[in-house]
One Martini backbone bead per residue (centre of mass of N, CA, C, O) as a GRO file, in nm:
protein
  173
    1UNK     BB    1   0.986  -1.253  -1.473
    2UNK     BB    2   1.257  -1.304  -1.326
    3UNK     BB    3   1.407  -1.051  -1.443
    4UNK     BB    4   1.203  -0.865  -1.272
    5UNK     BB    5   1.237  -0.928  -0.999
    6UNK     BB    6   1.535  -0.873  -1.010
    7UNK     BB    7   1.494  -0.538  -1.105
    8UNK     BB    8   1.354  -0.504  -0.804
    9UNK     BB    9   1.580  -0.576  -0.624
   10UNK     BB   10   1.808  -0.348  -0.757
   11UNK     BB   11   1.584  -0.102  -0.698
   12UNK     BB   12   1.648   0.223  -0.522
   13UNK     BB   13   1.441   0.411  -0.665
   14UNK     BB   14   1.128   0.535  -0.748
   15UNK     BB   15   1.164   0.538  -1.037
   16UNK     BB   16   1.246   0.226  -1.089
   17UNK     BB   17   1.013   0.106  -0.976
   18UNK     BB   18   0.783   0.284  -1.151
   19UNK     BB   19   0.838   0.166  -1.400
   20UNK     BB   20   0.812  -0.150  -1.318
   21UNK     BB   21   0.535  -0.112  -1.279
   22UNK     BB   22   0.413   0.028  -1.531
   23UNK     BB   23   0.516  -0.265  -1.700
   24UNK     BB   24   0.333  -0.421  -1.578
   25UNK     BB   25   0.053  -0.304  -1.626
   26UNK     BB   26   0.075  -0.335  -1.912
   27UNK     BB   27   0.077  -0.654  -1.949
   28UNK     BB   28  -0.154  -0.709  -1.774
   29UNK     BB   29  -0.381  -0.562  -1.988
   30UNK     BB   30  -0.287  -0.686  -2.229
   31UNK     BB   31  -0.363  -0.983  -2.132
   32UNK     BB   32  -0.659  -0.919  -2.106
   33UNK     BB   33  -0.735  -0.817  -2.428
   34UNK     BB   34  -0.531  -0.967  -2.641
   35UNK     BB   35  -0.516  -1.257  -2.501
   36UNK     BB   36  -0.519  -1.600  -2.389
   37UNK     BB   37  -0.460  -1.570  -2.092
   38UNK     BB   38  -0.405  -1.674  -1.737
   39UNK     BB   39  -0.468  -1.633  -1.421
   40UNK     BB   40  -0.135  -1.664  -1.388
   41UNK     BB   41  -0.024  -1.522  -1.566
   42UNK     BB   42  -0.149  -1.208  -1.423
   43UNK     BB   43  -0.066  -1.253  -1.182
   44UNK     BB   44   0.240  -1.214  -1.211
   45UNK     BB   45   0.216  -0.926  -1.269
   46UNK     BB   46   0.033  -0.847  -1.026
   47UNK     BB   47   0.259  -0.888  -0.829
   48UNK     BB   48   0.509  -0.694  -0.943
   49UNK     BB   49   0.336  -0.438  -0.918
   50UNK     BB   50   0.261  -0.475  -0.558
   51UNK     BB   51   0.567  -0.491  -0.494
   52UNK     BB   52   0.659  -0.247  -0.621
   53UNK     BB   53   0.425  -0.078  -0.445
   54UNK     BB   54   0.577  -0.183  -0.155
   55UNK     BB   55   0.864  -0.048  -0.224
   56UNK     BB   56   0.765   0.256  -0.301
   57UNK     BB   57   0.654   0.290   0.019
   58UNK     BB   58   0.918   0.231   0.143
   59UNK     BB   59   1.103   0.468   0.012
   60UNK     BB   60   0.922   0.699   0.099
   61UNK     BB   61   0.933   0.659   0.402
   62UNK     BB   62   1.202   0.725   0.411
   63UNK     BB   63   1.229   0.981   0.294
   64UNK     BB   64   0.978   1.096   0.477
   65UNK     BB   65   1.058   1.076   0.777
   66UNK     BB   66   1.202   1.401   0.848
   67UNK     BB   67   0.915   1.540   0.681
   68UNK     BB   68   0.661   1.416   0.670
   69UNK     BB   69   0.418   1.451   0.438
   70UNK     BB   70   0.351   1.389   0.142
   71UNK     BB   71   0.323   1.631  -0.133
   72UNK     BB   72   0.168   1.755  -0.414
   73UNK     BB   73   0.488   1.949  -0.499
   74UNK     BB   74   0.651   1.857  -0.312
   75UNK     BB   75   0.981   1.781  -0.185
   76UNK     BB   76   1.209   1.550  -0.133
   77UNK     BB   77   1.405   1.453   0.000
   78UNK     BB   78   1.689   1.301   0.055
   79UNK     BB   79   1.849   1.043  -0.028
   80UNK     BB   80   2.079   0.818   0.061
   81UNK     BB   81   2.239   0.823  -0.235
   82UNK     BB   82   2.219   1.188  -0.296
   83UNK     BB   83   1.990   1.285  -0.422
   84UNK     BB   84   1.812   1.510  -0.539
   85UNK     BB   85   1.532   1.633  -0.518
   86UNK     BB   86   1.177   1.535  -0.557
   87UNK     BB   87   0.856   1.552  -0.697
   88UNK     BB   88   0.589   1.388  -0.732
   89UNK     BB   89   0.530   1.503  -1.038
   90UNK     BB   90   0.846   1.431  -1.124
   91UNK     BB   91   0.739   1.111  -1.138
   92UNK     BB   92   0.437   1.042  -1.144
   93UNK     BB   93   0.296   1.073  -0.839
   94UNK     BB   94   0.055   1.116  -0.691
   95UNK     BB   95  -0.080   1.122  -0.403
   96UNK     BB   96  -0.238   0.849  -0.384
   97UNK     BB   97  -0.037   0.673  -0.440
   98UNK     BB   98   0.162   0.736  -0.208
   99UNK     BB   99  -0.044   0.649  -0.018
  100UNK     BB  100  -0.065   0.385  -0.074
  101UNK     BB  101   0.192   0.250  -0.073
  102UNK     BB  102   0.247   0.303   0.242
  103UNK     BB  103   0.037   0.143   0.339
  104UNK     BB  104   0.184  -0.128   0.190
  105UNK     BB  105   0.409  -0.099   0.340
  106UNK     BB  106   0.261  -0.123   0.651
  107UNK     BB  107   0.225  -0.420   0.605
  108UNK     BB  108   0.278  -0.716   0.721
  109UNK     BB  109   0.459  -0.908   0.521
  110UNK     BB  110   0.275  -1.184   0.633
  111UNK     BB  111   0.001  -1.013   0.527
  112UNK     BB  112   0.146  -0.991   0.216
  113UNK     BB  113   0.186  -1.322   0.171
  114UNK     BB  114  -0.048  -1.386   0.229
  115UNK     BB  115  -0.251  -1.260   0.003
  116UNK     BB  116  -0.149  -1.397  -0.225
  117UNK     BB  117  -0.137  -1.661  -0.173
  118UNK     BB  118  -0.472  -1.674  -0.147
  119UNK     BB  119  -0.522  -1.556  -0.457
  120UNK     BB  120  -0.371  -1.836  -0.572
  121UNK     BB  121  -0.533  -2.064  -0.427
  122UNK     BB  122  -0.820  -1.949  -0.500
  123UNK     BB  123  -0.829  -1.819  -0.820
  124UNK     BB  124  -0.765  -1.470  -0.822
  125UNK     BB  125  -0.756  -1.179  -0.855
  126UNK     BB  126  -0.481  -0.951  -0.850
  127UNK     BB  127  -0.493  -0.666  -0.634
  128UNK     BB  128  -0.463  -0.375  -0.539
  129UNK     BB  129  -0.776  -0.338  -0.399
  130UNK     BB  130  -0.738  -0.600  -0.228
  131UNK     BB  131  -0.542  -0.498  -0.075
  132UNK     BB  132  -0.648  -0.258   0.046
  133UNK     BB  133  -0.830  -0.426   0.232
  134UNK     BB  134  -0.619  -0.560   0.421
  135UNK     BB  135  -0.521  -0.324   0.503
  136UNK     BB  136  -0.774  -0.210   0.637
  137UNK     BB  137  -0.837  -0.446   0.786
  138UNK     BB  138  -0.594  -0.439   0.986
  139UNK     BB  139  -0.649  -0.135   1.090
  140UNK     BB  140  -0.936  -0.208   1.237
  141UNK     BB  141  -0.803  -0.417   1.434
  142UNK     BB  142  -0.650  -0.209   1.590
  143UNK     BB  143  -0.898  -0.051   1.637
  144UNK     BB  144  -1.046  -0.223   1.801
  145UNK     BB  145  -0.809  -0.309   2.042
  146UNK     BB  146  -0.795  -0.064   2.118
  147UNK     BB  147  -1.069   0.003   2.227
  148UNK     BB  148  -1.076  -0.254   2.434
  149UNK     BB  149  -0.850  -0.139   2.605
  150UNK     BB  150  -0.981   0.149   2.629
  151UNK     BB  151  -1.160   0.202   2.872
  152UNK     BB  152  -1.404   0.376   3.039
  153UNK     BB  153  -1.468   0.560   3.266
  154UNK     BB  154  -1.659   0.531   3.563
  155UNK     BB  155  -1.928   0.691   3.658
  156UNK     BB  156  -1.974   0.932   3.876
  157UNK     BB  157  -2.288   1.029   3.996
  158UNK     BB  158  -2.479   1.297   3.918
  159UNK     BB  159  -2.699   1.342   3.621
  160UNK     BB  160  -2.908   1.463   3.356
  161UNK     BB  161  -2.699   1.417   3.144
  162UNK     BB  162  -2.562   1.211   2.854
  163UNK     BB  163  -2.305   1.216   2.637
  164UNK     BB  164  -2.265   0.966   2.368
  165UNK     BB  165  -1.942   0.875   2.138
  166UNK     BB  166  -1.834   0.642   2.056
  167UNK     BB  167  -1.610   0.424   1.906
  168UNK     BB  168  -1.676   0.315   1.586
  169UNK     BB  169  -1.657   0.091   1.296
  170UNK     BB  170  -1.639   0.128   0.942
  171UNK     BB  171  -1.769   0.075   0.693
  172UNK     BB  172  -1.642   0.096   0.337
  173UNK     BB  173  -1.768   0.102  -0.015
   0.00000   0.00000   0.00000
């Protein structure tokens, strides 16, 4: 576990990343299916598994700032290390991975270290689907705030009809 940590502070390209992704998630399943291993062991791998996947939505947003967004057969960019532009497709990553990690990386810092402690304190499963509520959840309360923030202009005058779409936050499933 030690030793993974170590090689994903020192992974710089969206492969190595991947790879590592990819490793954490195989043991984390065999943990699951084959041993007999506690939900302390199973988290281990699933928090380097969604920190992987928080690193490379964060080199991918660097990759692709000067470019718009990522889509899946698209060139990336040229990465800060000279390296030449590869495809999503050629990483082995979807479209929806690649939105995923992107949006795990916009999450602040403290609350993406604060879900991880919560759900090892509560000693409940670490998954991506987890944080991606949380992702939700966030990004929900900004849209609240915007909306309370930006109050409707008061109307003036007569009118016979009045059509109204407030905006308001939808709950998914």
């Amino acid at each position: 576990i030690d030793k993974a940590y170590a090689m994903l502070q020192a992974a710089n390209t969206v492969s190595e990343v991947k790879e590592l992704r990819d490793q954490a998630e195989t043991a984390l399943q065999y943990l699951k299916k084959k041993c007999d291993s506690t939900l302390a062991i199973q988290n281990e791998c699933a928090e380097i598994k969604i920190r992987a996947e928080r690193k490379m939505g964060e080199i991918l947003k660097k990759r692709n700032k000067a470019k718009g967004k990522l889509k899946r057969g698209k060139v990336l960019p040229q990465s800060h290390d000279g390296t030449t532009g590869e495809t999503l497709s050629d990483l082995g990553i979807s479209k929806n991975m690649s939105s995923r990690t992107q949006k795990i990386a916009d999450l602040p810092e403290e609350k993406f270290e604060a879900h991880i402690a919560q759900a090892k304190e509560a000693e409940e499963e670490l998954t991506t689907a987890g944080l991606m509520k949380t992702v939700r959840a966030d990004g929900n309360k900004e849209m609240r705030d915007e909306i309370k923030k930006n109050k409707p202009p008061v109307i003036k005058g007569k009118y016979r009809t009045i059509v109204i779409d407030p905006p308001w936050p939808m709950k998914k499933k």
